[in-house]
C-alpha positions, 0 to 999 in steps of 0.5 A: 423630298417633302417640303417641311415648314414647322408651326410653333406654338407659342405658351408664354414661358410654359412651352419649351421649345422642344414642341415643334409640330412639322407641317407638310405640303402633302398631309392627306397623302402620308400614310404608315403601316400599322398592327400586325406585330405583336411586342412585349413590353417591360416596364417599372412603374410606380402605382397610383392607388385608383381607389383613393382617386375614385373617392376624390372624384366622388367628393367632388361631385358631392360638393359640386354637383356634376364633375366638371373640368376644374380649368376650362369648366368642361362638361363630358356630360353638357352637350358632347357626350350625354349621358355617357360622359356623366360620371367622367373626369381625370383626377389629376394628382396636383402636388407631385408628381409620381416621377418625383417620388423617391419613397411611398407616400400618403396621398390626400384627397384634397391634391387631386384636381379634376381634370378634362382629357385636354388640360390633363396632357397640358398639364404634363407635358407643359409640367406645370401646376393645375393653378399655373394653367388656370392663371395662364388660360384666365389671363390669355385664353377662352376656356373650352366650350360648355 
């Protein structure tokens, strides 16, 4: 048996308790079978219109500039990745989410926040708003690394 201790990490009020990441004493030897099967998956899902978020990414980077991460000022372009990361950026929709949506609904332009990868999964999976992150990484973090 595997010895299992687990690292909390700790958001404030933001990180439900819910995210425990085990450790074990013996990570480089774990190891799982993968691919080889093939499966089908069904699923319902509300569309976001790709469209409108492509136009918010465009004004933003008319306004701006470049496109950059709107929390931590992460650049894909900066130093990372070059000219490869230059046109890219999430747009987050940062009024509500799909799964709160009960009817179609004009989106605007102005709700999308833009996003790096990592801020973007903060965000959901902590469902907290793009301001809500800002405040907390001002008050307690170091942004990420331009």
């Amino acid at each position: 048996m595997i010895n299992q201790t687990y690292r909390i990490y700790e958001l404030d009020e933001f990180l439900p308790m819910k995210y425990l990441f085990p450790v074990t004493d013996a990570e480089d030897d774990l190891f799982a079978k993968e691919g080889g099967v093939l499966e089908a998956h069904i699923q319902n899902e509300k569309k976001r219109s790709r469209w409108l978020a492509n136009k918010a990414k465009e004004l933003f980077h008319q306004k701006h500039g470049r496109l950059f991460c709107e929390i931590c000022e992460f650049r894909f372009d900066h130093v990372t990745y070059g000219k490869f990361g230059v046109s890219f950026i999430e747009a987050h929709h940062d009024v509500l989410h799909i799964r709160g949506m009960v009817e179609e609904r004009e989106t605007r332009v102005s709700e999308f926040r833009m996003v790096c990868s990592n801020c973007h999964i903060v965000l959901h999976l902590m469902e907290i708003s793009a301001d809500t992150l800002l405040k907390h990484m001002k008050n307690d973090i170091k942004g990420c690394v331009n």
